[in-house]
C-alpha positions as CSV (number, residue, x, y, z in Angstrom):
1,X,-71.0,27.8,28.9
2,X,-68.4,28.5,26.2
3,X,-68.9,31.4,24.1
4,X,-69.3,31.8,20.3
5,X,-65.8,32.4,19.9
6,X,-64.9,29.4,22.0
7,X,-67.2,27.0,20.5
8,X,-66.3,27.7,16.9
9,X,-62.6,27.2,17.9
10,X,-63.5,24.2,19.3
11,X,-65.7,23.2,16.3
12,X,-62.8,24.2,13.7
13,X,-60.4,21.7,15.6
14,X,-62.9,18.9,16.0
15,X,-63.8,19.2,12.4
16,X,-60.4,19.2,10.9
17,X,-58.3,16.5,13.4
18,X,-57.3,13.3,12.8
19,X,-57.7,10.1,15.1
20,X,-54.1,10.7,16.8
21,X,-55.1,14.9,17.4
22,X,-58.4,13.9,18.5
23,X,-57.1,11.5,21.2
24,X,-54.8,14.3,22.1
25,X,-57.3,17.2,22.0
26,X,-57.9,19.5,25.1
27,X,-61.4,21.2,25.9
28,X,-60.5,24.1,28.3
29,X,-61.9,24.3,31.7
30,X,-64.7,27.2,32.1
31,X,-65.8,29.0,35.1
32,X,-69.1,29.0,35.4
33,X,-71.4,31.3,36.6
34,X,-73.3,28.8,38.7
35,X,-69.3,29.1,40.8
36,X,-70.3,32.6,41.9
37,X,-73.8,32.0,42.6
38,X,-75.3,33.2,46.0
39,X,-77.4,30.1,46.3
40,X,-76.9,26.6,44.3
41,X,-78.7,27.3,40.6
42,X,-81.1,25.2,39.8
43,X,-80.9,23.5,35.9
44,X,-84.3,21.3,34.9
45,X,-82.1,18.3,33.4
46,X,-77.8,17.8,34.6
47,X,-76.2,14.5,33.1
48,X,-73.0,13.5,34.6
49,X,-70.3,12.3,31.8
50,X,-70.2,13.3,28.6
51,X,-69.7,10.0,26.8
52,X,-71.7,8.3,24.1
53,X,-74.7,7.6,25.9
54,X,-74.5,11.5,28.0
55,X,-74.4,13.4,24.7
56,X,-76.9,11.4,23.0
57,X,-79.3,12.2,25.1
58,X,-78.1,15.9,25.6
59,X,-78.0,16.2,22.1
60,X,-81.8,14.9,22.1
61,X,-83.2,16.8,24.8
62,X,-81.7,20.2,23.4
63,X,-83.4,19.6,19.7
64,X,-86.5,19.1,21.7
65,X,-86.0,22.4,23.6
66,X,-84.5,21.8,26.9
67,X,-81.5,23.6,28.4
68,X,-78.8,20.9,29.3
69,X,-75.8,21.1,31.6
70,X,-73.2,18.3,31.0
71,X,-70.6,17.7,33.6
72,X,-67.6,15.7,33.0
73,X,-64.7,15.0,35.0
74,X,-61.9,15.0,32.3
75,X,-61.3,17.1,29.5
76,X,-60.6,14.3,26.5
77,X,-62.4,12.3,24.3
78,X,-61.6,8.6,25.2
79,X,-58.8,6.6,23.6
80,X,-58.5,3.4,21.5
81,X,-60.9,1.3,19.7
82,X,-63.1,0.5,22.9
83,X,-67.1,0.7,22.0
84,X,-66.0,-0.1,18.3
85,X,-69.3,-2.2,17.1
86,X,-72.4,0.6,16.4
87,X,-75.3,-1.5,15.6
88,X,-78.1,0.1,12.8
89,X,-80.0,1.0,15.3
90,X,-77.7,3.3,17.1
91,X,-77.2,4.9,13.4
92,X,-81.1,5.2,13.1
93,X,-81.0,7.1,16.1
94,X,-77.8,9.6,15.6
95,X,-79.6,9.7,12.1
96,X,-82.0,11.9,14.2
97,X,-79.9,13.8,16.3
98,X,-77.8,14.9,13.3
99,X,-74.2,12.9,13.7
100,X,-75.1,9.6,11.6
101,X,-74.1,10.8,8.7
102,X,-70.8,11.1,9.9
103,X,-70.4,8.4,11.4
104,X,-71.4,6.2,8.5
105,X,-69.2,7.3,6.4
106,X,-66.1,7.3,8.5
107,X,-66.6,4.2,10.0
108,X,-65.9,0.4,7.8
109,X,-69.5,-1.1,7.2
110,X,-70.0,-4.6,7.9
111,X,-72.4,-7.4,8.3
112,X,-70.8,-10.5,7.8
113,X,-69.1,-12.8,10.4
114,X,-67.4,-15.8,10.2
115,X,-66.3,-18.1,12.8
116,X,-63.4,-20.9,12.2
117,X,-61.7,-23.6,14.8
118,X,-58.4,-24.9,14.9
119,X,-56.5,-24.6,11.6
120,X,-59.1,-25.1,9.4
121,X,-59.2,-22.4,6.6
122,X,-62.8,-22.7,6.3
123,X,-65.4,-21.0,8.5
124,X,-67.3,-23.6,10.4
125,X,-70.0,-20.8,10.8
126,X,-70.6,-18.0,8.7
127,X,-73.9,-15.1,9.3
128,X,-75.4,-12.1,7.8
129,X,-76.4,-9.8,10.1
130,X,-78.8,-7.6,7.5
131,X,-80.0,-10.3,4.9
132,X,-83.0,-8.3,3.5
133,X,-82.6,-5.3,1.4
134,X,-84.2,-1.6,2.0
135,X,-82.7,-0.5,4.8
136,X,-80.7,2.9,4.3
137,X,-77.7,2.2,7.3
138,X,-75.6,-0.8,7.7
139,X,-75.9,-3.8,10.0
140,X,-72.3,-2.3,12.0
141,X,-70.2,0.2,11.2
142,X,-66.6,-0.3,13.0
143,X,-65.7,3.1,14.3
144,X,-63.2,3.9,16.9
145,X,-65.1,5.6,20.7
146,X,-62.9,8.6,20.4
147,X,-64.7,9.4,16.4
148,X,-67.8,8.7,17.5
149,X,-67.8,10.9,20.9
150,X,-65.8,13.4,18.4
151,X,-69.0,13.6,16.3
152,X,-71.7,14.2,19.3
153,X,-69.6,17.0,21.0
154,X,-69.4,18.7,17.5
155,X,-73.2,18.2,17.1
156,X,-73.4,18.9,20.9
157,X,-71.6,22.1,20.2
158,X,-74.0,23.4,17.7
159,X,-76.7,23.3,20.4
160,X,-76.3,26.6,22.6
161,X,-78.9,24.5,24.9
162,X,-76.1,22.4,25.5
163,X,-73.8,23.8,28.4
164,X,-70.8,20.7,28.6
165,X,-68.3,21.8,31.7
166,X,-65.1,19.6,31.2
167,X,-62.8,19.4,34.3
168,X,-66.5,19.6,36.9
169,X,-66.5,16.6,39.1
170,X,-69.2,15.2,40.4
171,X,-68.6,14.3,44.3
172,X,-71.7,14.6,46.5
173,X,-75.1,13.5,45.4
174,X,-78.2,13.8,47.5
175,X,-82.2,13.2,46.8
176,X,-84.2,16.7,47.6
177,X,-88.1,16.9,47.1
178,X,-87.7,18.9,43.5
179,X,-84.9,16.7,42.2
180,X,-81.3,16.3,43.3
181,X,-78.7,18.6,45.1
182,X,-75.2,18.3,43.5
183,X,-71.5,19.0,45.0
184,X,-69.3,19.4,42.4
185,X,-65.2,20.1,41.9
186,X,-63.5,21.8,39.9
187,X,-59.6,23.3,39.4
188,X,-60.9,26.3,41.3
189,X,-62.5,24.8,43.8
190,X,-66.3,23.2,44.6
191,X,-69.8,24.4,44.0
192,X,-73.5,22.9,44.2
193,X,-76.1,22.8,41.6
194,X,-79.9,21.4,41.6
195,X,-81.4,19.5,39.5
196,X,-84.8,18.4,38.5
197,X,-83.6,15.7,37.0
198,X,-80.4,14.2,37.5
199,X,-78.9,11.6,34.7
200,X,-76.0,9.5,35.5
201,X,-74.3,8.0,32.8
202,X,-70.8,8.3,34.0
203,X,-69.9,4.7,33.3
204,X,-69.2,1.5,35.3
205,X,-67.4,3.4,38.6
206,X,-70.2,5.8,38.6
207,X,-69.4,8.3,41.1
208,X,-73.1,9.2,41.1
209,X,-73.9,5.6,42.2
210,X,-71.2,5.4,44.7
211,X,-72.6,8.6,46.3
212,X,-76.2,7.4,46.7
213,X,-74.9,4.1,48.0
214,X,-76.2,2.0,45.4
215,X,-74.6,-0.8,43.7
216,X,-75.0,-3.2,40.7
217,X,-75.5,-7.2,40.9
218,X,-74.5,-10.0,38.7
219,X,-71.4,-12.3,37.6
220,X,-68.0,-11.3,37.3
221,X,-65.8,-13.7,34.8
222,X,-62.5,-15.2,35.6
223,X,-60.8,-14.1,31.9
224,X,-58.5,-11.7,30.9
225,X,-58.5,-10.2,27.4
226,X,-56.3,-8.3,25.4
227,X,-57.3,-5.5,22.7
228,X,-54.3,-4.6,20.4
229,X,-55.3,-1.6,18.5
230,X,-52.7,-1.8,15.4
231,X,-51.5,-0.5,12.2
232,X,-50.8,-3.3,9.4
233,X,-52.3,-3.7,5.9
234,X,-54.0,-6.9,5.6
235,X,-55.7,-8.4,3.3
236,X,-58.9,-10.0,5.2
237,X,-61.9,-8.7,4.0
238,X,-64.2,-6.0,5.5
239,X,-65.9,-9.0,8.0
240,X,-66.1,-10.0,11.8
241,X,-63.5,-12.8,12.4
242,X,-64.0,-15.2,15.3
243,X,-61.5,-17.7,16.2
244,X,-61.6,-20.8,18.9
245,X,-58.4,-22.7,19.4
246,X,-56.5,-21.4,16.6
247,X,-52.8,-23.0,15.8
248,X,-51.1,-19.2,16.7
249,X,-53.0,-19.0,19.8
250,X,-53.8,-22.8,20.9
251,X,-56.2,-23.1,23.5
252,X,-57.6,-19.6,23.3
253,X,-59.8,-17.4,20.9
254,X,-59.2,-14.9,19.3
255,X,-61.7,-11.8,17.7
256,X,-60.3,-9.9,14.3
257,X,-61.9,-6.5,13.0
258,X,-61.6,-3.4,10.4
259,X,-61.6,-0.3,11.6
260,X,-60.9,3.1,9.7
261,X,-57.5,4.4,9.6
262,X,-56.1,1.6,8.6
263,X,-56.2,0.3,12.2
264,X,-57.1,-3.2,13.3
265,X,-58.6,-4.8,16.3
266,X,-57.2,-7.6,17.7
267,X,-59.1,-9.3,20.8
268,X,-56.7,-12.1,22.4
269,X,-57.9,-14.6,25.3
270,X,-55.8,-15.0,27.9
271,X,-56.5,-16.7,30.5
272,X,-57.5,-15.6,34.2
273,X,-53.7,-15.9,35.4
274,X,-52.6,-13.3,33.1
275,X,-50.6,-10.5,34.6
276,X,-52.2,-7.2,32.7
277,X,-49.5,-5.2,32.6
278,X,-47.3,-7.4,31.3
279,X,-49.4,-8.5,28.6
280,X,-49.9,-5.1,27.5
281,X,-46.4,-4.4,26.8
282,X,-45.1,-4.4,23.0
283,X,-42.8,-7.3,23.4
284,X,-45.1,-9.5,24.5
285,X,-47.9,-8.1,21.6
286,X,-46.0,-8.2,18.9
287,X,-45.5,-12.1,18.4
288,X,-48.6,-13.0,19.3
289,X,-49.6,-10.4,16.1
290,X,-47.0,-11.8,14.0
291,X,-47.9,-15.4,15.2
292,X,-51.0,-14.5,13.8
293,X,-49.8,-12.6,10.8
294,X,-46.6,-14.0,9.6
295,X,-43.1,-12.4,10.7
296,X,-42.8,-9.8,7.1
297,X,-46.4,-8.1,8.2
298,X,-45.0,-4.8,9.2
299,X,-47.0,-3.9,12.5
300,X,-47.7,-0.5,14.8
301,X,-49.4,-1.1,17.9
302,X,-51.2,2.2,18.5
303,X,-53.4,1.0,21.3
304,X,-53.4,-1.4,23.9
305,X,-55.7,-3.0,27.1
306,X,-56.4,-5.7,29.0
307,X,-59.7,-6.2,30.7
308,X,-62.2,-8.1,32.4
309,X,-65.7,-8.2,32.2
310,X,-69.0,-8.9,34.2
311,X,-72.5,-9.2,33.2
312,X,-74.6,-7.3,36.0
313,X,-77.0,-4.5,36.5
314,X,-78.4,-2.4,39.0
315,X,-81.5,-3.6,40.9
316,X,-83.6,-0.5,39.6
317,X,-82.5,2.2,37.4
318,X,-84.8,5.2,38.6
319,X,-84.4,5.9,42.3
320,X,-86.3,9.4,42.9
321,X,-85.0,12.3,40.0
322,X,-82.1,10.2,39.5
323,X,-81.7,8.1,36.6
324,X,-79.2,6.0,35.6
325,X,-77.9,5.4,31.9
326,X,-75.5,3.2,30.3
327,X,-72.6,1.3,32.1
328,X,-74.0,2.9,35.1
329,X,-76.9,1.0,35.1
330,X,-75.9,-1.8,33.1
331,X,-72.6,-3.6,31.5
332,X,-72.2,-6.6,30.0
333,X,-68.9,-9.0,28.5
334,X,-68.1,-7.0,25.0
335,X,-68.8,-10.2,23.0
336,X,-71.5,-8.8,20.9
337,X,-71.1,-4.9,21.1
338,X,-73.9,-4.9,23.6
339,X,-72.7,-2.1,25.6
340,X,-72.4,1.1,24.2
341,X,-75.4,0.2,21.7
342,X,-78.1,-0.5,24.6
343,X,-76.7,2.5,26.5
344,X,-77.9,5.0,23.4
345,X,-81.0,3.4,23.1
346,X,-81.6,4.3,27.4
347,X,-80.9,7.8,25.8
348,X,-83.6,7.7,23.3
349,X,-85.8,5.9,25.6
350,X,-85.0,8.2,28.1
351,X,-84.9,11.9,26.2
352,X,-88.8,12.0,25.0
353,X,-90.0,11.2,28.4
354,X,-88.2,13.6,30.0
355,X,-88.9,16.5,27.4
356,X,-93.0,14.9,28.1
357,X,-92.4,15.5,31.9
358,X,-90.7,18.6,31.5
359,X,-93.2,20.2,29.2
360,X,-96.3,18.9,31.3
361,X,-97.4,16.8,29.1
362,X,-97.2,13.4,31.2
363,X,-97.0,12.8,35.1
364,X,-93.9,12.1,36.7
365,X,-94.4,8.4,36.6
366,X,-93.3,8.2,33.1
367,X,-89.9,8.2,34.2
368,X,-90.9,5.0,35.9
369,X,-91.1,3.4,32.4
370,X,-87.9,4.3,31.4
371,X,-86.7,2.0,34.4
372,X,-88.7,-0.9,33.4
373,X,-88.1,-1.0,29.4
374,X,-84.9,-0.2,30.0
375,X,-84.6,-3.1,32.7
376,X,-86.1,-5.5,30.8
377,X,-83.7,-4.5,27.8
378,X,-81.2,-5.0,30.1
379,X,-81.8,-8.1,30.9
380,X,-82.2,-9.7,27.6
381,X,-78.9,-8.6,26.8
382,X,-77.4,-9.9,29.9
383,X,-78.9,-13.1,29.2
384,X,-77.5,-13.0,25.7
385,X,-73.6,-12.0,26.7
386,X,-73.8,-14.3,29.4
387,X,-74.5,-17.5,27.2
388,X,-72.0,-16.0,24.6
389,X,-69.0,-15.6,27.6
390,X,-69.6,-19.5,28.4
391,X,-69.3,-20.4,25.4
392,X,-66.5,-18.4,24.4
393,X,-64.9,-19.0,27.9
394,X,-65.7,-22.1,28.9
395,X,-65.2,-23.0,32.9
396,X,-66.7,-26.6,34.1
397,X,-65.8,-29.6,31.4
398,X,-69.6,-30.3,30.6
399,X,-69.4,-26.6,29.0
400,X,-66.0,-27.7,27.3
401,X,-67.6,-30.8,26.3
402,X,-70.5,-29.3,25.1
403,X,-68.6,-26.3,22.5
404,X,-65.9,-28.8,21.2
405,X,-69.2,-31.2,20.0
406,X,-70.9,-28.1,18.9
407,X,-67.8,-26.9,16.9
408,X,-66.8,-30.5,15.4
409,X,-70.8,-30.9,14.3
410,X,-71.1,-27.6,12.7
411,X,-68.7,-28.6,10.3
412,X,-70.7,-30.6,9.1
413,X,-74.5,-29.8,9.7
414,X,-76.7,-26.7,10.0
415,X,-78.7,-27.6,13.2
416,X,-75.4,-27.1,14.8
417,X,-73.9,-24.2,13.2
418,X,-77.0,-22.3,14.6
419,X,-75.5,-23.6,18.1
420,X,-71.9,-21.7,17.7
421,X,-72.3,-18.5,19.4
422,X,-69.2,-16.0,19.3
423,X,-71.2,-13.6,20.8
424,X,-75.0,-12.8,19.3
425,X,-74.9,-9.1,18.1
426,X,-76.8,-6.0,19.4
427,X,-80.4,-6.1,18.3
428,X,-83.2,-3.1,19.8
429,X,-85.8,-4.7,22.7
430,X,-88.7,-5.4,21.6
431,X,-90.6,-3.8,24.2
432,X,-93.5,-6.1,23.9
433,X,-95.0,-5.7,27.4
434,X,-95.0,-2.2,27.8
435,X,-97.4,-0.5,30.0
436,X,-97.3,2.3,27.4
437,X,-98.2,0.3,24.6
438,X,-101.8,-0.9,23.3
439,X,-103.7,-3.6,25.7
440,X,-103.1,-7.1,23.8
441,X,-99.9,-7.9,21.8
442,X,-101.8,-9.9,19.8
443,X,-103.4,-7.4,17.8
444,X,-105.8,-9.5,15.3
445,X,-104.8,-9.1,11.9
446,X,-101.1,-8.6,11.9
447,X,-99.5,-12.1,12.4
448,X,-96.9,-11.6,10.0
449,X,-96.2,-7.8,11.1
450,X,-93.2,-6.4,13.3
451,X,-94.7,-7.0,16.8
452,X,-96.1,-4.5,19.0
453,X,-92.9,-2.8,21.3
454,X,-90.4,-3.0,17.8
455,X,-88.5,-0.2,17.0
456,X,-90.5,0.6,13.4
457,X,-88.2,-1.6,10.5
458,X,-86.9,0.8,8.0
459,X,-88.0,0.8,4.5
460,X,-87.3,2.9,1.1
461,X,-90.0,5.7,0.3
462,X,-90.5,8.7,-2.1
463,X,-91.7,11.7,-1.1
464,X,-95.1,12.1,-3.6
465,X,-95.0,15.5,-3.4
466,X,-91.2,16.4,-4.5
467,X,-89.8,12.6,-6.0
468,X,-87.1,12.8,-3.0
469,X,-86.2,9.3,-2.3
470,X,-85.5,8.7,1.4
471,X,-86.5,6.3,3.8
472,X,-89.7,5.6,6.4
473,X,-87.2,6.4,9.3
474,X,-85.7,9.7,7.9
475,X,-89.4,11.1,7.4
476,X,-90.3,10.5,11.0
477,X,-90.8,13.8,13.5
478,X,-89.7,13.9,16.5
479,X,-93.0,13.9,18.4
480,X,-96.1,10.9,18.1
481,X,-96.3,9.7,13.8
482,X,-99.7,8.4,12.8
483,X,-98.8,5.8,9.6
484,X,-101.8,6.4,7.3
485,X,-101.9,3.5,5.2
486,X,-104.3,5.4,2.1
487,X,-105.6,8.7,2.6
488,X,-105.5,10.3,6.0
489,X,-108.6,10.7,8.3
490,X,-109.6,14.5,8.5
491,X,-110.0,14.3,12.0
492,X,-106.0,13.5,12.1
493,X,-104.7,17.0,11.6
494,X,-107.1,18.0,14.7
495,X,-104.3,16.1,17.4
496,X,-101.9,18.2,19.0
497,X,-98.4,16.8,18.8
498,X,-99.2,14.0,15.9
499,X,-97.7,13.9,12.8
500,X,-99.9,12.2,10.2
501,X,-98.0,10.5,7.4
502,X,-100.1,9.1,4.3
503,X,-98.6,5.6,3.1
504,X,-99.8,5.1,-0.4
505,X,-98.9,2.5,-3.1
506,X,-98.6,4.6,-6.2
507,X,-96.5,7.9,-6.7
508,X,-99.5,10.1,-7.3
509,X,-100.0,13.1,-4.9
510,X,-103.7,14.0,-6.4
511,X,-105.4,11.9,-3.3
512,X,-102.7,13.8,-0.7
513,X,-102.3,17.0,-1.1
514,X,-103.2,17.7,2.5
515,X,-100.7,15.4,4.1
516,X,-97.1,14.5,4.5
517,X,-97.5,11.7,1.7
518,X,-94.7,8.8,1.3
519,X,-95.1,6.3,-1.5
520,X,-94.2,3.0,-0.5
521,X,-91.9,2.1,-3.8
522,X,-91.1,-1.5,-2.8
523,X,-94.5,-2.4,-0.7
524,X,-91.5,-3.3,1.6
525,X,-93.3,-1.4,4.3
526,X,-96.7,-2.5,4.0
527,X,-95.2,-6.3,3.9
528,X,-92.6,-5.4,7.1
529,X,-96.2,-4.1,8.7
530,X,-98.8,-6.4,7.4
531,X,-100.7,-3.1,6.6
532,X,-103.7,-3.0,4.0
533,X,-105.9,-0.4,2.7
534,X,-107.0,1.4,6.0
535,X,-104.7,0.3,8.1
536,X,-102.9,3.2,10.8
537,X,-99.4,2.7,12.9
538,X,-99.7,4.6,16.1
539,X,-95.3,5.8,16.8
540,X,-93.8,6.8,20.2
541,X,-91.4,9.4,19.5
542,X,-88.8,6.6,19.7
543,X,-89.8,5.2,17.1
544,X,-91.4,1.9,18.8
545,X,-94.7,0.7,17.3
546,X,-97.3,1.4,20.5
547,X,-100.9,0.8,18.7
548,X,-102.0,-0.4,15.5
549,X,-105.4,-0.6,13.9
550,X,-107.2,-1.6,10.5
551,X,-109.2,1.2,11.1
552,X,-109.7,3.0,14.0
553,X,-111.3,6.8,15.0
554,X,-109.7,10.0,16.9
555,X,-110.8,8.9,20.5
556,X,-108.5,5.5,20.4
557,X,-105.6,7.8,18.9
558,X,-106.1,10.3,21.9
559,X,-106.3,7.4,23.9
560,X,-103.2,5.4,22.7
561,X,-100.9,9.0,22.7
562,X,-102.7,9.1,26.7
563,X,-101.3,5.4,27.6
564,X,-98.2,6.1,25.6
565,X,-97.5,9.2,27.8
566,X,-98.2,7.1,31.0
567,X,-101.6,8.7,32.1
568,X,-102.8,5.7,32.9
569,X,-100.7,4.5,35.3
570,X,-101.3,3.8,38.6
571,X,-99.6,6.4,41.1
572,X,-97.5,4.0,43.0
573,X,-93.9,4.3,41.8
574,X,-93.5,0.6,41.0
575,X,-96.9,0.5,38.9
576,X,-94.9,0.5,35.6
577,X,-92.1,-2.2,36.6
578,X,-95.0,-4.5,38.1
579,X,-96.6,-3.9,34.6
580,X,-94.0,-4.7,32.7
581,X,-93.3,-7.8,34.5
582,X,-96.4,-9.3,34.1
C-alpha cells in the first residue's frame, strides 16, 4: 500500500495532468508486505483490474468500510477514447462515490442524436435521450476512458481502505472453502494471497476466467471498425451523429462524436476483409477524415483502433467466492455505450451485497442475486446491441432489404423513424422480477409510477430545514431509504440501518422537525412515483425501488429490508437465478 507521501505525489500529478500526461503517467510498482509473508495473507474482498468497473466498486466498498486490495497487471490508465458514452445513470452512481462531479464537468454533455442516409442533409431520424426536465446529470456526457479511470484512482487514492498494487499479475486462481487462493506475479517475483471474495473484473481476456476454466457464449460479428481519435475544429454541434451509406463513405456507416479537448471520435465501418493494421495507419485515415471533412480541415490523429465485436456472456457470473464483473462477465458491440455503463452498475449491484455479507447482515446467498440481476441485465442489453449490429451491419439480403425500406420510409413517416436503430442507448435494468423485491409487481395503486425493480427517477428537492436545493438522488444514504410521503411514522426511527426521509409538498419544516425533510418543489416526484398523502418508498442501497405501500406499519418494513437482504431465500445456490427467471 503506498504511503502518505506516495499517494499525495500521486494525487498532485493526477490532479494537475492533461489528457496526453495522463496517458503517459506511471504508478510505481510497490512491494508488498503480503511478498514476505510466512503464509498467503488473507484480504476479505481482492478485485483483479483496476479499470472502471474495479475501482467503482473499490471505491464503494471502502466508503462502506471494507479494506480493499486491487491488483492490476499494468501500471497506466488506458489510452484513447474507448468507453467514451457515460450514461446518467453511471453519473448518479459516481455522484455517490465522490468522482461525478468531475466527470460532469470535463466531459461534453449530450442528449441528442441524429441519424441521416445517403447525402441527404437532413436527419431521417432525430431523438432526445432526456426529454423531461428535473433531473440534475445529463443524458451522456462524452468523456475519454483514460479521464474517467483518472478520476476513480484519485477518489480511490483518498481511501487508505483502498490498497491498488500496479505491476501484480494475477496467474493462478483456485476455489478453497473460505474463498479463493490467488498466485500472483510481480517484477520481483510471485506470491499468493486469499480471499473471501474474489472479484474479477479484468476485462474480456480475463485471466481470472481463463484460470478457472470458464468461458463466455454468444455471437461473434464478421465487421471491422475503425475509431480515429482526432484533433480538428468543427463546427457540428454538441450531438450523436449516425450515418448509413454516406457519399464519403458509400456502402458503409459511419458514427461522429464530441469529446473534450477538442478531440473527436470518428467510428468508420469497414467491412470484414479489412486488414487492421493497415487501416490504422495515418495514410489511410486521413482521407477517409478529409473525405468526410473537406481537404482545408486541418486534422491530428491522436488515437487510433480497429476492432471487432461480439455479443456474449458467461453462462453464470457467481461460481463459488468468485464473481465476475464487467467485460469479464459480459460484452457487447459498442453501438449504444452498453459496455462500460452495465459494468458500473455490476459494481453498485455488487458492492452493498458484499459490504451486507461481509458485515453479517445477509447470508451468503445474496451474492447469488447479484448473478441473476446482473444476468438478466445482461441479457437485455445483449438483446438490444444485437438487433442494433444487424441493423447497422447488415449480413443476409432480407436484413438489407428490410433497413433500406426502413430508411427510405422514415423519411417520410414516424411509424418508421421509430424503426431506425443506430444503436438504442444504455438505460438501468429494471429489475422487475427480483427475488429481493416485494411479492407482486403489480402493486395496486401505482399504475402510472416507476415500476417495482427501477432505479429511483431523479427529481429537484429543497432541503426544509436549510433552503438547500439539491436533488431526491443526492439526499439518499448509503444504507436502506424509507420515502415518507407526509410526516414520518414514529416507529421509523426505531429500524437499524434505515434512513427515513419525509416528502412533503410545502417548504414548511414545523410538521418535520424530527426527520430528514425534502420538499418536493415541482410535485415532480410524487408524479414520477404516483405517491399521495401516506404513501412510503421502501430503497435498496442501490437505489432500486424494492417495496412500496399507501400505508404500511414497521413489521412489513422489517420484512421488505429481510427479503431485500435475501433472508428469504431458499439455501440451494440457484434459488435466486430460478427466482428471477420465473
Amino acid at each position: 500500500m503506498p504511503d502518505a507521501a506516495v499517494r499525495q505525489s500521486l494525487l498532485d500529478r493526477l490532479q494537475h495532468a492533461d489528457g496526453d500526461a495522463l496517458q503517459a503517467l506511471e504508478f510505481p510498482y510497490l512491494r508488498s508486505p503480503d511478498q514476505d509473508a510466512a503464509a498467503p495473507t488473507q484480504h476479505p474482498v481482492v478485485i483483479v483490474g483496476a479499470g472502471p468497473v474495479g475501482l467503482s466498486l473499490a471505491i464503494d466498498l471502502a466508503q462502506r468500510g471494507q479494506p480493499v486490495v486491487v491488483l492490476d497487471n499494468d501500471r497506466h490508465l488506458s489510452t484513447g477514447s474507448r468507453a467514451l458514452c457515460f450514461a446518467k445513470r453511471t453519473l448518479e452512481i459516481w455522484d455517490r462515490l465522490g468522482v461525478g462531479e468531475r466527470a460532469v464537468q470535463k466531459g461534453v454533455a449530450w442528449k441528442v442524436g441524429k441519424v441521416f442516409e445517403g447525402a441527404a442533409a437532413d436527419p431521417v431520424y432525430q431523438f432526445d435521450l432526456l426529454p423531461e426536465a428535473g433531473h440534475e446529470r445529463p443524458a451522456f456526457i462524452n468523456l475519454q476512458q483514460y479521464y474517467a479511470e483518472a478520476f476513480l484512482v484519485e477518489r480511490a487514492l483518498q481511501l487508505p481502505l483502498i490498497d491498488i498494487r500496479w505491476q501484480h499479475k494475477v496467474e493462478q486462481v483456485q476455489h478453497t472453502a473460505g474463498g479463493a487462493a490467488i498466485g500472483v506475479s510481480t517484477p520481483e517475483g510471485s506470491y499468493h494471497l486469499q480471499a473471501q471474495w474474489l472479484v474479477a473484473c479484468d476485462g474480456s481476456r480475463s485471466t481470472v476466467r481463463r484460470a478457472l476454466g470458464l468461458e463466455t457464449h454468444g455471437q461473434v460479428f464478421k465487421d471491422r471498425f475503425l475509431i480515429a481519435d482526432v484533433r480538428l475544429s468543427a463546427p457540428f454541434p454538441c450531438e450523436r451523429w449516425f450515418w448509413f451509406n454516406p457519399p464519403f463513405h458509400p456502402g458503409q456507416s459511419v458514427l461522429l462524436h464530441m469529446q473534450p479537448d477538442g478531440v473527436w471520435r470518428i467510428d468508420f465501418q469497414l467491412g470484414w476483409d479489412a486488414d487492421p493494421e493497415v487501416e490504422k495507419q495515418p495514410a489511410r485515415i486521413i482521407p477517409r477524415i478529409e473525405a468526410m471533412l473537406g481537404p482545408d480541415v486541418e486534422v491530428e490523429l491522436v488515437w487510433a483502433s480497429v476492432y471487432t465485436f461480439a455479443c456474449q456472456r458467461m453462462d453464470r457470473f457467481v461460481h463459488g467466492r468468485v464473481v465476475f464483473a464487467g467485460d469479464s462477465a459480459h460484452g457487447v458491440s459498442p453501438f449504444g455505450a452498453r459496455g462500460a455503463n452495465s459494468g458500473v452498475q455490476d459494481a453498485d449491484n455488487l458492492g452493498w451485497k458484499l459490504d451486507a455479507v461481509l458485515r453479517g447482515d445477509a447470508p451468503a446467498r445474496l451474492i447469488d442475486t447479484y448473478g441473476s440481476e446482473r444476468e438478466y441485465a445482461a441479457d437485455e442489453n445483449i438483446l438490444n446491441s444485437t438487433r442494433s449490429t444487424d441493423f447497422i451491419t447488415p449480413k443476409s439480403a432480407i436484413s438489407h432489404l428490410f433497413r433500406k425500406a426502413v430508411l427510405q420510409l422514415a423519411q417520410h413517416h414516424g411509424f418508421a423513424r421509430r424503426m431506425v436503430n443506430s444503436g438504442r442507448l444504455s438505460v438501468p435494468a429494471v429489475l422487475q422480477h427480483s427475488p429481493l423485491h416485494q411479492p407482486g409487481n403489480a402493486t395496486p395503486g401505482f399504475a402510472s409510477a416507476a415500476p417495482l425493480g427501477a432505479v429511483l427517477p431523479d427529481a429537484p428537492v429543497q432541503c426544509a430545514r436549510s433552503g438547500r436545493h439539491s436533488f431526491i438522488l443526492r439526499e439518499l444514504g448509503p444504507d436502506f431509504n424509507l420515502l415518507c410521503f407526509g410526516p414520518p411514522p414514529a416507529w421509523a426511527a426505531g429500524i437499524a440501518s434505515l434512513q427515513t426521509i419525509s416528502i412533503c409538498d410545502q417548504p414548511s419544516t414545523q410538521t418535520h422537525q424530527a426527520s430528514h425533510a425534502l420538499h418536493d418543489t415541482q410535485g415532480l416526484l410524487a408524479q414520477r412515483l404516483g405517491a399521495q398523502a401516506g404513501t412510503l418508498y421502501l430503497l435498496r442501497p442501490d437505489q432500486h425501488i424494492c417495496a412500496r405501500w399507501h400505508s404500511a406499519d414497521a413489521q412489513a418494513i422489517t420484512a421488505a429490508m429481510a427479503r431485500a437482504l435475501g433472508r428469504n431465500l431458499c439455501d440451494t445456490p440457484t434459488a435466486a437465478a430460478q427466482a428471477c427467471a420465473a
